[in-house]
C-alpha positions, 0 to 999 in steps of 0.5 A: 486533484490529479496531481495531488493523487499522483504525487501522494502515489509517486511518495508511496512508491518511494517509500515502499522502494526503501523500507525494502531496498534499505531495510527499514523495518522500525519504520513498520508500525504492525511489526515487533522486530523481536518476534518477527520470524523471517524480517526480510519476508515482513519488509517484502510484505509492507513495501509491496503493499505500500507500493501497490497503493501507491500505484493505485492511487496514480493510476485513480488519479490519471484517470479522475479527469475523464470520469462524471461523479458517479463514475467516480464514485463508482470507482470508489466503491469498488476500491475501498472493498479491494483495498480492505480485503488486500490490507486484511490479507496482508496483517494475516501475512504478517501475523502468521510471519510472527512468532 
């Protein structure tokens, strides 16, 4: 399961890296190019969200094996409210960033 949670994380990464590095903003679903007010804000948004999930999921993954099941479940309830309140966070980044 390790390896599945860190490979998901590394292809995160790498797909943060790009959209950022290449500018792939068509690839944002939640952004309407024409009224985006500051595009290169927009993809700085969405790879450093992309990035940050990838990260975490590496880093659940590293740590999995040496956890009991309710650590690990432990671990979950404390993750999805986290995760939530940054993806909330983050539309109302890219909301406001909307003309």
């Amino acid at each position: 399961m390790e390896w599945i949670l860190g490979s998901i994380g590394v292809l995160l990464i790498l797909l943060g890296i790009a959209i950022w590095r290449y500018k792939l903003i068509h690839l944002l679903s939640n952004v309407d190019v024409d009224k985006v007010i500051n595009p290169e804000k927009s993809l700085r948004l969405a790879a450093t969200y992309i990035i940050i999930l990838g990260v975490t999921l590496i880093i659940f993954g590293g740590v999995t094996p040496h956890l009991s099941k309710e650590q690990i479940l432990i671990a979950i309830a404390f993750f999805l409210p986290l995760n939530l309140v940054y993806t909330i966070t983050y539309l109302i980044a890219q909301r406001k960033n909307s003309k």
